[in-house]
Each structure stands twice: as structure tokens, then as C-alpha cells.
C-alpha positions as MATLAB code, in Angstrom:
seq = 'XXXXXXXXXXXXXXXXXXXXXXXXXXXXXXXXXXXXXXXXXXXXXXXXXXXXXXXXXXXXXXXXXXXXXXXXXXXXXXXXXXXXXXXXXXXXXXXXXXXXXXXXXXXXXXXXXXXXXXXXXXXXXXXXXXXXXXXXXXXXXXXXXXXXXXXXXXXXXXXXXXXXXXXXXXXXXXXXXXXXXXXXXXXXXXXXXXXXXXXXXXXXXXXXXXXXXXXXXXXXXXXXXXXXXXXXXXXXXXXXXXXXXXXXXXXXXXXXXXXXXXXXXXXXXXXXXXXXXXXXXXXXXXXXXXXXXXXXXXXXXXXXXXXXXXXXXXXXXXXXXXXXXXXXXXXXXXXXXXXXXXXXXXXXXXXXXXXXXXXXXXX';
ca = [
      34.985   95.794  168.208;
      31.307   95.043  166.534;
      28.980   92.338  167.365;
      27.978   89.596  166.137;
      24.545   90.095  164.186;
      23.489   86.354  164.647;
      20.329   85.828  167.253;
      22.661   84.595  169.738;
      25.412   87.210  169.323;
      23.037   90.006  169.874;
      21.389   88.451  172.613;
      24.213   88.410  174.096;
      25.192   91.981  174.054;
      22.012   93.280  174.733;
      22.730   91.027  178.043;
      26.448   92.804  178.381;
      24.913   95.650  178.328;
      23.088   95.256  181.579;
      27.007   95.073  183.230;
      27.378   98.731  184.271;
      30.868   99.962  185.254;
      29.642  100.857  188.694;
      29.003   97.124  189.360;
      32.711   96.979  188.750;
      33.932  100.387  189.204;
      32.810  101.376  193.047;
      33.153  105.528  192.858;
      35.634  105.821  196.796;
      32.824  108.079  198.139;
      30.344  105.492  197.715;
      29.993  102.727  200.739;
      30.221   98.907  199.112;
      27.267   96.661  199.175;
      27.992   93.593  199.057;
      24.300   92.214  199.369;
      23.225   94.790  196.188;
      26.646   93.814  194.359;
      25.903   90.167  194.308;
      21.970   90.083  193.451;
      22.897   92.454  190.475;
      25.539   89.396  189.574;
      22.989   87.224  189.872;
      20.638   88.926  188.077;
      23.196   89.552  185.160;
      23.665   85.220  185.303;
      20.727   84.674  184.974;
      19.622   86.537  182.048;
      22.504   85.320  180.364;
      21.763   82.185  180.994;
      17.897   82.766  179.456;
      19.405   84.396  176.674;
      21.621   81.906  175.798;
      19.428   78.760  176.340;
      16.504   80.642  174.268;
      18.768   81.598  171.420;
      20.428   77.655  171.434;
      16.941   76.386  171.545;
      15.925   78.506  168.583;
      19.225   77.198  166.748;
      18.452   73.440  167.161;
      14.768   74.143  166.220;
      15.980   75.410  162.990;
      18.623   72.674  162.278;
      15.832   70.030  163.219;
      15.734   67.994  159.976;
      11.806   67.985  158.924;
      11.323   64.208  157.897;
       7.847   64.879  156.964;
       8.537   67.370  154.119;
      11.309   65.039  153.090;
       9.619   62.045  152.526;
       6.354   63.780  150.917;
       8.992   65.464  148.458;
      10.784   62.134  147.404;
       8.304   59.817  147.522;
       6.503   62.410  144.474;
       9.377   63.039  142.704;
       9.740   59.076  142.836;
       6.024   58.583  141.962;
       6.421   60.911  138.823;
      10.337   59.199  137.250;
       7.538   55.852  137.874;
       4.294   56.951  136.399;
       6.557   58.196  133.291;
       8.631   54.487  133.052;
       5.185   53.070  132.868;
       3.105   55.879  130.746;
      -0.189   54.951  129.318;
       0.743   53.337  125.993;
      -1.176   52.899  122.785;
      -3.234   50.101  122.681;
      -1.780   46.594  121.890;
      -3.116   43.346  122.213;
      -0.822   43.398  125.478;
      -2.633   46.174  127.160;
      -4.046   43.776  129.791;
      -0.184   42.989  130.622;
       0.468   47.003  130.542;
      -2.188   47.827  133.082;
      -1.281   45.223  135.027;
       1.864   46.061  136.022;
       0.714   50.084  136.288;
      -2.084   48.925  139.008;
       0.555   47.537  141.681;
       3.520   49.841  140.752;
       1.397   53.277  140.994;
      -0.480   51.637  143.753;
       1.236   54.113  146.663;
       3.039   53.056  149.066;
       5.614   54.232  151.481;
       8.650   54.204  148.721;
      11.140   53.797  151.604;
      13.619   52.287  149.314;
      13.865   54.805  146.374;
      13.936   56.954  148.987;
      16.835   55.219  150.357;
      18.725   55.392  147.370;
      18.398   58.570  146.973;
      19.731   60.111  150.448;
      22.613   58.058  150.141;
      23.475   59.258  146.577;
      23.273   62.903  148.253;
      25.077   62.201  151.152;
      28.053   60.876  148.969;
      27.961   64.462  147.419;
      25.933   63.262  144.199;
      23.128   64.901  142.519;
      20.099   63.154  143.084;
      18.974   63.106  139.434;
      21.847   60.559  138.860;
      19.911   58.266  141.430;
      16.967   58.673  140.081;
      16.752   56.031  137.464;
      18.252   53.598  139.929;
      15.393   54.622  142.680;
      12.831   53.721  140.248;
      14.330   50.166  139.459;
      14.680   49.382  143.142;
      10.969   49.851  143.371;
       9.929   48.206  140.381;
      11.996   45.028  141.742;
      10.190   45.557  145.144;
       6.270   45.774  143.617;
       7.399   42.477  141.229;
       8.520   41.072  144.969;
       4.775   41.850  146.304;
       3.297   40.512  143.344;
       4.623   37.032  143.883;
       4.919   37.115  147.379;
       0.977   36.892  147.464;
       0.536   34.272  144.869;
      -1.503   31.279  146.244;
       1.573   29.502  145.558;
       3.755   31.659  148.068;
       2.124   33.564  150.620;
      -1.868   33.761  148.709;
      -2.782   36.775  150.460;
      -5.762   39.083  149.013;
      -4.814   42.516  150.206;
      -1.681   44.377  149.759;
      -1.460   48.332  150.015;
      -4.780   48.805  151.327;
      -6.212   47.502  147.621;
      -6.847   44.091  146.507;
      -3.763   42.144  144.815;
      -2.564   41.741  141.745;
      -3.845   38.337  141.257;
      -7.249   38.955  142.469;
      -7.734   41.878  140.038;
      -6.077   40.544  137.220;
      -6.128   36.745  137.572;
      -2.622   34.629  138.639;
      -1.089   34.295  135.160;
      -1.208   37.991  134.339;
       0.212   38.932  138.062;
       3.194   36.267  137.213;
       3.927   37.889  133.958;
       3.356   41.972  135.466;
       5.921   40.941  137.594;
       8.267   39.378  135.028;
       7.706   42.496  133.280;
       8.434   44.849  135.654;
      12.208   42.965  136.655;
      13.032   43.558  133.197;
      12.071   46.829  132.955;
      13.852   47.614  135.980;
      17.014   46.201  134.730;
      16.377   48.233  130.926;
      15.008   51.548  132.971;
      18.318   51.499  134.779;
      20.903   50.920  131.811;
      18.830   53.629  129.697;
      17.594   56.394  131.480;
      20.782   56.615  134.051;
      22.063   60.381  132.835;
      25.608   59.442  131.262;
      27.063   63.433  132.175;
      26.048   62.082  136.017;
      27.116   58.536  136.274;
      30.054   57.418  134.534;
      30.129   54.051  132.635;
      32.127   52.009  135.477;
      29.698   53.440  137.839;
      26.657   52.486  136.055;
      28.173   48.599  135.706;
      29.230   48.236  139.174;
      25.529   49.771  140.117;
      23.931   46.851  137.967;
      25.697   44.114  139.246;
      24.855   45.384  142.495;
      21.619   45.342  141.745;
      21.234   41.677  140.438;
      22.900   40.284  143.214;
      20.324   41.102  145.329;
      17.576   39.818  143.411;
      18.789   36.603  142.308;
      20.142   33.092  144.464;
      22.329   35.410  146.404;
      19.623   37.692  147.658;
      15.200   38.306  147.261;
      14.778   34.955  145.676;
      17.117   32.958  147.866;
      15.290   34.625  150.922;
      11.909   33.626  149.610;
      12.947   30.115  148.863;
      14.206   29.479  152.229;
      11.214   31.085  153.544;
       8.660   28.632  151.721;
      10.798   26.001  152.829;
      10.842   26.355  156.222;
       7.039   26.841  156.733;
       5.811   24.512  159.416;
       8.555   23.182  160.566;
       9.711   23.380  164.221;
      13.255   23.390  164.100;
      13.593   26.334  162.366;
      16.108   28.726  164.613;
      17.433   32.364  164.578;
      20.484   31.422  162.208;
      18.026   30.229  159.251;
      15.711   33.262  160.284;
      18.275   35.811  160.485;
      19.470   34.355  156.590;
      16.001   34.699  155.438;
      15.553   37.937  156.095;
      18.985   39.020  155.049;
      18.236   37.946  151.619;
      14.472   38.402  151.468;
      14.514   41.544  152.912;
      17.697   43.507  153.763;
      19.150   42.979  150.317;
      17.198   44.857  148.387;
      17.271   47.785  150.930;
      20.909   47.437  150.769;
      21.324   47.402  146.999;
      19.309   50.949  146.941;
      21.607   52.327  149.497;
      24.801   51.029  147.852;
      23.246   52.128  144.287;
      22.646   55.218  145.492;
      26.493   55.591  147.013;
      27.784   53.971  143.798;
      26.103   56.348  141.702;
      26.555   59.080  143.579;
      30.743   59.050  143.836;
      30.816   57.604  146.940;
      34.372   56.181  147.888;
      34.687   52.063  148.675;
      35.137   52.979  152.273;
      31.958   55.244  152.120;
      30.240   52.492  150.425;
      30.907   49.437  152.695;
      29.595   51.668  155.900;
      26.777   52.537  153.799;
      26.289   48.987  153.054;
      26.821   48.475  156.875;
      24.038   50.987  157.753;
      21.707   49.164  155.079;
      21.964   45.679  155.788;
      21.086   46.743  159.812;
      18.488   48.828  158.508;
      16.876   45.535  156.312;
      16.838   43.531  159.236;
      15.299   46.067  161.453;
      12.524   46.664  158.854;
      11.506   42.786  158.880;
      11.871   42.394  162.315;
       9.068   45.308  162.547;
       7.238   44.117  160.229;
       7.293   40.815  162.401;
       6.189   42.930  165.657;
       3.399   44.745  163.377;
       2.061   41.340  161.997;
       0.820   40.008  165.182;
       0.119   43.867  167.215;
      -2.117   45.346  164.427;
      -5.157   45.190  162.446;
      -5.276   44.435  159.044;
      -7.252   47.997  158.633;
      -3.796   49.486  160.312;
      -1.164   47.820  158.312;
      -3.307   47.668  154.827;
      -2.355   44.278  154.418;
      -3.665   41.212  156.062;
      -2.295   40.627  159.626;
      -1.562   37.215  160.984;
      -0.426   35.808  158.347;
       2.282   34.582  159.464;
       0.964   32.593  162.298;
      -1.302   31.336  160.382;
       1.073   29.641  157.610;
       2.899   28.426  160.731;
       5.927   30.654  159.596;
       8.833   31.410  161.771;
       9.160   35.292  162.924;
      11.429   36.841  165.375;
       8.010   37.138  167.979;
       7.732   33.696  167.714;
      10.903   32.473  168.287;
      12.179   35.661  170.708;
       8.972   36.705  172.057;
       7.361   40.182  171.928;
       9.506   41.995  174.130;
      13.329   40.772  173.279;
      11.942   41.228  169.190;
      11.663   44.953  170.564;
      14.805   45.069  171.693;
      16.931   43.627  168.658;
      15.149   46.163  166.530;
      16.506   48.981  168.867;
      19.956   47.385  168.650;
      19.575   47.312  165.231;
      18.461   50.874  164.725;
      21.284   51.815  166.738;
      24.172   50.002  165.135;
      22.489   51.012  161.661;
      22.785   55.049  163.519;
      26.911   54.335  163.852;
      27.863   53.503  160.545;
      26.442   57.284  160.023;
      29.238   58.708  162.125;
      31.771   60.779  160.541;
      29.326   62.090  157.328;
      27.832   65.172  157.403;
      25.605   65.717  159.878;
      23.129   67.607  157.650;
      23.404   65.022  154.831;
      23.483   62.101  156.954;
      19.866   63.281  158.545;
      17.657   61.494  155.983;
      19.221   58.482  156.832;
      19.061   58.925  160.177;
      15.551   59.771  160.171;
      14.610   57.125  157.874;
      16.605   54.333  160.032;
      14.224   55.777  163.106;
      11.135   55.424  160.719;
      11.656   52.308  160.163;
      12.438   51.220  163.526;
       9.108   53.210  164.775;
       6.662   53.132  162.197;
       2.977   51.475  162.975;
       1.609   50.047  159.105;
];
């Protein structure tokens, strides 16, 4: 019979091979000890036992998914599909326009949601070139999102990604415009640059419409209206919060991990827990970012902290308090975690790492 050549097979007959026939085998001239016969057992447990739990040890070490490397790898591969949908042009009298949009799009950034998009188009079995295109709209809807969020009209904040904003730089007319620009670039970069040998051309449509129903008065902008609405007033409660951030928030996080599916040849049932997994992983991410807002600096989070409190905005600290806010976004991360059950283990790890990233993270 051979043996196994993997780490733990071999550990395990080098082990065996400690079990001696005489242990077993007593010659009739020889008197039994019973004391020596049962240390020698023990002995032989025992290194088993180190063997085994060494070897298993070095097994999960080497299946533990490095989210590190991951994210550093995606986020550059997204940063390069972006720098080339917004390349240097030649000069035009719209250049101002042009640069504009290039200051808050190439700005950095943790690129969670092209990221998103594109561990779910893997984990459906798809190439990730195929979600490529789609990764890059998500984020160019996301930066247009920033832009107007800190208008002095909306939330007129002066700091966003550790750099001044748009508006500051470039004055508020040209920041309303960049990010006009960019949601129709998104919505062109998707239709035309989405590899037709990946993607089929059902795929593609049922990816767009995804995609614009998250944006428009069904998602982002129906969010952000409510959320302007409701500043200052004191009757605001956890249904109108929780439909704020749903929209605002969650929805675009959830189109780039049903894009990603959709793109990728996921099936409807796939999808929908996908969709599941996203929409848990939206609201998690706000109410974080509603923890962060009044536990950090501004220095930490590279955007101005407070801010909230100070428009007099409801959050899920103010209306929950600190601790039971920490508490939804663990129930959150976990439900988001269950929808995961049932994929690939392997594939499903981005996700998985990415839901407790979110849950975790400190900026």
C-alpha cells in the first residue's frame, strides 16, 4: 500500500512508524509490562496528535484567504480600466470640465464597490474582465454621488478623500457638471466597452437597467432626497432611516454585486442571494459610517467628522445609541455572511472578507 505524499499523510506515517510489533506482538518468553505498554501508547497518542494538529494548522494557514493582496490587486486593476475611461485628452475649450471630473475620480479611495462587482462576477464562475467595464461605472456613479453630496446645497462639506472637494478646487458649477459628466459616461462606458464574446446582449440589458434603478427615484437620488428632507426634524424614526440608507447607500452596493452576478452567468436564484448579501452589506456600511462619524477624527476618516450632528441629521447613534448601532452592524454582517452559504468556499472568500471589512474598518 503507498502513502500519501501530502504533509499530513507523511506525517502520519512517519508517526506509524513509531508502532513497533513488539508493542503489539509480546515474544511468550518475555514478561508483560503493562506500565511500559501503556506510556509507549501514550507516547504514540500523543505524537499523533502533534502531528496531526501541526499539519491541519499548516493546511488552514495556507487556505487562509489573504484580503490584503486581494484588495491591493483589484483596487489597481480598477484604478487602471478608470484612468484609461478618463485619459488625458487633447485640449478643448472643455478641458476645465475634463480635469474636473479626472481630480475626484482618480482621487483614491477604497474602491469597495468595483471591487464588489467584481468578486461576485467570479464567484458566479465569470471572468472578471466581463465585470470590468461594469466595476468602473459603479464607481464613476459613486465619485458623481460625492461630488454632490458636498455641494453647499446638500451636505457643503470641504474635504472628501483626504483632498479638498470638487467644488472648492474647481468652483460649484464645474463640480455640478463633472458629476453630470461622469453619470453619463458611466452609463456610455458600460454599453461600449462591456466585451460582447463575455457578456451576452440580454445580459448586458438586464445589467443596465439594474444599474439605473439604483441611481434614479428608486434608489441614490431618492435616498438623498429623503435625507435633505428630514434634516432637523425630530420625528424622524428608524423606518424613514432604514429607507434612506437603503436607497442612498445600499443600492448602489447592491447594483455592483448584482452587475457583477448578472454579468458573470450567475443564475436568478444566485442572483437574488447575492442581492440578499448586498443590500445587508449597504446597510452595514452606512451604519459604520454612522459609528465612524461621531468616534473619529477628521485626520482618521479623511473626511470631515461630525457632520452629521452638526446638520442635525438623523443616524443610527443618534437614534439607537452607540452601543445597540454596534450591534445591528454585527447582525448585519452576519445575515449578509448567510446568503454566502452554499457557494464555493474559495470563491465566496472575497465576499466574505469584504462583508467583515466593511463591518470593521476604522476611515
Amino acid at each position: 500500500m503507498t502513502t500519501s505524499s501530502s504533509p499530513l499523510g507523511v506525517g502520519l506515517a512517519l508517526a506509524r512508524s513509531h508502532l513497533q510489533p513488539s508493542i503489539f506482538i509480546r515474544p511468550s518468553h518475555l514478561p508483560f509490562d503493562h506500565h511500559h505498554h501503556l506510556h509507549r501508547l501514550h507516547r504514540i497518542r500523543r505524537t499523533l496528535s502533534i502531528v496531526s494538529a501541526a499539519n491541519l494548522t499548516k493546511e488552514n494557514q495556507t487556505k487562509t484567504f489573504d484580503f490584503k493582496s486581494y484588495m491591493s490587486l483589484k483596487a489597481r486593476s480598477v484604478n487602471e480600466a478608470l484612468e484609461a475611461a478618463v485619459s488625458a485628452s487633447a485640449e478643448t475649450p472643455a478641458d476645465r470640465l475634463h480635469d474636473a471630473m479626472r481630480y475626484s475620480l482618480l482621487a483614491g479611495g477604497k474602491r469597495v464597490r468595483p471591487v464588489l462587482c467584481l468578486a461576485a462576477c467570479e464567484l458566479v464562475g465569470g471572468d472578471p474582465a466581463a465585470a470590468m467595464p461594469a466595476a468602473a461605472a459603479v464607481e464613476m456613479v459613486h465619485t458623481m454621488s460625492l461630488i454632490h453630496d458636498d455641494l453647499p446645497c446638500m451636505d457643503d462639506d470641504e474635504l472628501r478623500r483626504g483632498v479638498p472637494t470638487n467644488h472648492v478646487v474647481f468652483g460649484e458649477a464645474a463640480a455640478v457638471l463633472a458629476g453630470d459628466a461622469l453619470l453619463a459616461l458611466s452609463f456610455r462606458h458600460l454599453a461600449s466597452a462591456t466585451p460582447s464574446e463575455l457578456v451576452p446582449a440580454d445580459r448586458l440589458v438586464r445589467a443596465v437597467g439594474e444599474f439605473a434603478r439604483s441611481i434614479g427615484c428608486e434608489g441614490l437620488v431618492a435616498g438623498q432626497v429623503v435625507d435633505i428632507s428630514s434634516a432637523g426634524e425630530d420625528d424622524v424614526g428608524l423606518d424613514r432611516l432604514e429607507f434612506i440608507h437603503v436607497h442612498k447607500t445600499a443600492a448602489l452596493l447592491e447594483a455592483s454585486v448584482v452587475m457583477g452576478a448578472i454579468v458573470g452567468g450567475g443564475t436568478d436564484e444566485q442572483i437574488e442571494r447575492l442581492r440578499t448579501f448586498a443590500r445587508c452589506v449597504g446597510l452595514l456600511f452606512q451604519v459604520v459610517d454612522d459609528i465612524l462619524d461621531v468616534t473619529k477624527s477628521s485626520e482618521e476618516l479623511g473626511k470631515t467628522a461630525g457632520k452629521d450632528i452638526k446638520a442635525d441629521k438623523a443616524t443610527y447613534p443618534k437614534l439607537l445609541g452607540l452601543e445597540r448601532s454596534r450591534e445591528l452592524a454585527e447582525k448585519l454582517n452576519q445575515e449578509a455572511k448567510e446568503q454566502l452559504k452554499g457557494f464555493d468556499p474559495d470563491k465566496a472568500a472575497p465576499l466574505l472578507a469584504l462583508a467583515n471589512y466593511i463591518a470593521y474598518r476604522q476611515n
